[in-house]
C-alpha positions in Angstrom: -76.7 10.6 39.5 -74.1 10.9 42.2 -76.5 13.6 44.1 -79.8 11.3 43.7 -77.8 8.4 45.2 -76.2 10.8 48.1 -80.3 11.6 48.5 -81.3 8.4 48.5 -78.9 6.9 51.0 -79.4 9.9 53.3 -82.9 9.1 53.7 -81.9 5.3 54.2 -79.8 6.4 57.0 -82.7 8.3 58.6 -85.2 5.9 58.7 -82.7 2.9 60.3 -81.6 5.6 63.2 -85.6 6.1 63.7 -86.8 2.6 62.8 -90.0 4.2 62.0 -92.7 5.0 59.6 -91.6 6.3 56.0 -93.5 9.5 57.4 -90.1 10.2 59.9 -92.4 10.0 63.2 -91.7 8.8 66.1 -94.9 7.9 68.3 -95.4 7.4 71.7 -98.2 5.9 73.0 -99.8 6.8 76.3 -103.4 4.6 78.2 -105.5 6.9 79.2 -105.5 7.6 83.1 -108.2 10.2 82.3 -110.4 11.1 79.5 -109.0 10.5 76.4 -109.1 13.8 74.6 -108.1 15.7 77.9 -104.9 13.4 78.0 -104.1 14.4 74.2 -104.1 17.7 74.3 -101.9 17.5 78.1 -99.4 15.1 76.3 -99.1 17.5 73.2 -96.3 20.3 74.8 -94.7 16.9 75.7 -94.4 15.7 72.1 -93.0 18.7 71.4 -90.2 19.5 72.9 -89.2 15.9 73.0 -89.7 16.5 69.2 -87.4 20.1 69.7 -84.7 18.1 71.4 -84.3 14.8 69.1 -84.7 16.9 65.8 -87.5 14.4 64.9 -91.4 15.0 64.8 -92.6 12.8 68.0 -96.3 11.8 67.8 -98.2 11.5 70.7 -100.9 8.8 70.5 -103.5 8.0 73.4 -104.6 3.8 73.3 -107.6 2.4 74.2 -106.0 0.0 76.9 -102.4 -1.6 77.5 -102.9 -4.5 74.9 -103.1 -2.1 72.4 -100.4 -0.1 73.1 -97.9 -3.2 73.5 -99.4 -4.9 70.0 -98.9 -1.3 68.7 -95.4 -1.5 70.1 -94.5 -5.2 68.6 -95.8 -3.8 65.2 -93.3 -1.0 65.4 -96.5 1.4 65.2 -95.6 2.9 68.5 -91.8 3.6 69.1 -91.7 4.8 72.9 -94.5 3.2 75.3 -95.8 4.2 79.1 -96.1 0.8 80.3 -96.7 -0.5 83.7 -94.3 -3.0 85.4 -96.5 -5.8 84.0 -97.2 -4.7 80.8 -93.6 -4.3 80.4 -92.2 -7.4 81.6 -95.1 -9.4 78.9 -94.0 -6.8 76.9 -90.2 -7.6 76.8 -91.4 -11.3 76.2 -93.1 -11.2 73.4 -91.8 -8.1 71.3 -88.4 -7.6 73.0 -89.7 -4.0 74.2 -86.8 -2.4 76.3 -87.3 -0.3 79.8 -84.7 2.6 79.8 -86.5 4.6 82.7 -89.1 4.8 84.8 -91.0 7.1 87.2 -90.4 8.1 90.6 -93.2 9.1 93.1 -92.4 10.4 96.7 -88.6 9.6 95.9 -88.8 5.9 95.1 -88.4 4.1 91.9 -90.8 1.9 93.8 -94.2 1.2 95.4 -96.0 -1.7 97.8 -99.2 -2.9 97.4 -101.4 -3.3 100.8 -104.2 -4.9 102.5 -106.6 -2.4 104.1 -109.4 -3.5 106.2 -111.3 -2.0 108.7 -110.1 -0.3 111.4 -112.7 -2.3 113.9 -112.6 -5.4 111.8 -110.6 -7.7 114.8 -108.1 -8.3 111.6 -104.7 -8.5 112.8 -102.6 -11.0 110.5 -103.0 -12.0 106.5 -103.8 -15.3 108.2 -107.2 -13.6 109.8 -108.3 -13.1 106.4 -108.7 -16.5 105.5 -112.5 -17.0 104.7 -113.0 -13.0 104.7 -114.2 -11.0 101.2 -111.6 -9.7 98.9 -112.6 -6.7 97.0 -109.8 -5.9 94.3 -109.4 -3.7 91.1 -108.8 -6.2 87.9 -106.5 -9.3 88.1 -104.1 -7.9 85.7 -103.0 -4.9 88.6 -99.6 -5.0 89.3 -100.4 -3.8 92.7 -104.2 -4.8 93.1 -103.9 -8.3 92.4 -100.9 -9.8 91.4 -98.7 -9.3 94.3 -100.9 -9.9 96.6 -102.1 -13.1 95.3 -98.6 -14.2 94.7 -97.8 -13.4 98.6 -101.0 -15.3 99.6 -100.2 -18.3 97.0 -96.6 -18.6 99.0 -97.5 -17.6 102.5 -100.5 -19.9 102.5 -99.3 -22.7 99.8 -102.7 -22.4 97.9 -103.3 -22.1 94.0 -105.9 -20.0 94.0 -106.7 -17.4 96.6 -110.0 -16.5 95.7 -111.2 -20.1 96.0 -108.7 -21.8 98.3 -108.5 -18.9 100.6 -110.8 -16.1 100.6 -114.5 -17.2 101.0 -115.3 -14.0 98.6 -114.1 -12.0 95.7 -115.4 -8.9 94.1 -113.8 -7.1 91.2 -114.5 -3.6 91.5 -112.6 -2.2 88.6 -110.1 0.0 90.4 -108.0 1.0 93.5 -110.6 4.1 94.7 -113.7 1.6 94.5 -112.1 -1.4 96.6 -111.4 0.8 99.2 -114.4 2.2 99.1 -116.0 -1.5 99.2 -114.0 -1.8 102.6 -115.1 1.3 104.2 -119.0 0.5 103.4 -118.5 -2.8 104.6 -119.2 -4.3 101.0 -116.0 -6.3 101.5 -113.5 -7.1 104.7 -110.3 -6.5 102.5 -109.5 -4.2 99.6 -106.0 -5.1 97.9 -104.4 -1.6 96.3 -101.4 1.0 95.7 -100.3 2.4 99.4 -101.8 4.6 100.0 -105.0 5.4 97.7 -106.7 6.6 100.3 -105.1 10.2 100.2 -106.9 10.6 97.0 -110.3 9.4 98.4 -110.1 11.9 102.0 -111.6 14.9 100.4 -115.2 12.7 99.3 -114.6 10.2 101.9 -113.0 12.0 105.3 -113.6 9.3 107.4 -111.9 6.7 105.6 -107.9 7.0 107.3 -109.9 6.5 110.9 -112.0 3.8 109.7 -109.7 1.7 107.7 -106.6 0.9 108.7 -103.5 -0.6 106.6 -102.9 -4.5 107.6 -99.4 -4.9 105.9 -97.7 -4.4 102.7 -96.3 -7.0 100.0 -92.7 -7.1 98.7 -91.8 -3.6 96.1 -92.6 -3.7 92.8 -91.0 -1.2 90.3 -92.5 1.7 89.3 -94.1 1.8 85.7 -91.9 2.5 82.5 -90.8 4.8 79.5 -90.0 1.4 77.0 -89.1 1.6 73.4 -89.1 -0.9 70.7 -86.3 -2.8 69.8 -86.3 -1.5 66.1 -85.0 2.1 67.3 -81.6 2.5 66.6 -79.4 2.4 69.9 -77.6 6.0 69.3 -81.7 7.2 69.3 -82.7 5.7 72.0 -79.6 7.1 74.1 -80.6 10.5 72.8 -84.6 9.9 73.8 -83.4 8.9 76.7 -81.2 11.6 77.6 -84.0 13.9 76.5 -86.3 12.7 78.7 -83.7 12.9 81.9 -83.8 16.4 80.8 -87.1 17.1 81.6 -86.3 16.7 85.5 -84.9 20.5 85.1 -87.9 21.7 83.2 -91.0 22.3 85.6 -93.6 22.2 82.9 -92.4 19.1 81.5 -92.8 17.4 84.9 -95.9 18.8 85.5 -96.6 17.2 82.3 -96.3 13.9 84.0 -97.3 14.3 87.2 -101.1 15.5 85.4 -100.6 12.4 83.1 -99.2 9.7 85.3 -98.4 11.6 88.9 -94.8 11.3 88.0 -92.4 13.8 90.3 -89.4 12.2 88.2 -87.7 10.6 85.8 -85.2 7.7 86.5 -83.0 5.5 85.2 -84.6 1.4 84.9 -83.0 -1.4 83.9 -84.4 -4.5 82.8 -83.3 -6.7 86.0 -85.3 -4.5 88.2 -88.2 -6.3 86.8 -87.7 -9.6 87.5 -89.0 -9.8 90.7 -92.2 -8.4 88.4 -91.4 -12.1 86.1 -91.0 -14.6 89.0 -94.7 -13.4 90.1 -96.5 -13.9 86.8 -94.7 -17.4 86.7 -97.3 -17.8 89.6 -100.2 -17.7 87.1 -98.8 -20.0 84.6 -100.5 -19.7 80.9 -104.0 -18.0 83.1 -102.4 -14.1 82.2 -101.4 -13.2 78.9 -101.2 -10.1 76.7 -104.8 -10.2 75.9 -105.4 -9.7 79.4 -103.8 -6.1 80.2 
């Protein structure tokens, strides 16, 4: 009796240190940047040695879209999520997701969104682009939409740029096609990461000559490794320390530089993303969950 009860509470010890499924697995969940089964099988060596390291199968599941994966991750279905800086921060508010790192690119836990226009387009200031076309990605972008909407909102006291202040919009449905809607003179401004251009020279060669980069908004944080709130805090040190790790492993970050074009992994902490919060406040009850 004494053995089965020594059993018994060992396995109850288990499951409260993962918080996970009675199957012992911890999942992370990744949006595909890519196709969907190519991303599986380039997460899989990841899952594994995170799974070596924590002594604890790890799961790696590919979503259809950012809603999923943070309604997976406020059902406890997911345990560790990549989340973008607004994912995270709507995220945090309605499932009490935690950040505990984030990526660094070019040796910045940070990024700027920017304004490109063309480079014989007589645009000079944000306030030339008043009546102009905006072309951006999807109005849920960190870096396509938000921030720049928020700095036009402030700069220009209107409610809604795309009404109030731009004479056009266009949703093109990513970074790559809105600055391609620039440089073919589909649209006068393109709203994106700096600098998606370097991705678009090899098709497009002419595009850094003709375009030209107007000015920046404020930094946003870079996107996130978040975990539930369920995990036990003793895991979650180890997952992260784990994952810290990685920076000494070259096939690990290669890993995430194919996945996500990660070069590192960095400490976050949940403050860094309030300047992430005071923008959505912009946009009242208009954004939402539903919307990533």
């Amino acid at each position: 009796m004494k053995r089965f009860l020594s059993i018994i509470l060992a396995v109850a010890a288990v499951l409260a240190i993962t918080g996970c499924s009675d199957d012992d697995t911890i999942v992370m969940g990744f949006v595909p940047s890519q196709d969907s089964d190519e991303i599986a099988d380039t997460v899989e060596p990841l899952a594994e040695k995170l799974s070596e390291e924590l002594g604890v199968e790890v799961e790696g599941r590919v979503m259809t879209n950012y809603t999923a994966l943070v309604e997976a991750m406020g059902t406890n279905e997911v345990q560790i999520g990549f989340i973008p800086a607004f994912g995270y921060v709507l995220a945090n508010q309605e499932h009490d997701v935690e950040v505990i790192l984030k990526s660094e690119r070019f040796g910045s836990g940070s990024y700027v969104a920017q304004y490109i226009v063309r480079a014989d387009s007589g645009i000079e200031t944000l306030a030339d682009l008043e009546g102009t076309t905006w072309a951006y990605g999807d109005p849920t972008s960190t870096s396509g939409y938000l921030f720049p909407a928020a700095q036009i909102m402030d700069e220009f006291d209107v409610e809604n740029p795309e009404t109030d202040f731009f004479a056009e919009s266009m949703q093109t449905g990513g970074h790559d096609q809105s600055a391609i809607a620039v440089l073919e003179g589909e649209a006068d401004v393109a709203t994106t990461f700096d600098d998606v251009r370097t991705g678009l020279e090899e098709d497009y060669p002419e595009i850094m000559d003709e375009t030209k980069i107007l000015t920046y908004t404020d930094d946003i944080p870079n996107d996130t490794i978040s975990v539930t709130s369920e995990l036990d805090d003793e895991l979650v040190q180890q997952i992260k320390e784990a994952f810290l790790s990685f920076n000494d492993n070259d096939e690990m970050i290669e890993i995430m530089n194919d996945v996500y074009n990660w070069d590192a992994i960095i400490e976050a902490r949940d403050s860094e993303y309030d300047v992430v919060r005071d923008t959505f406040q912009k946009f009242g009850d208009s954004i939402s969950v539903d919307d990533l």
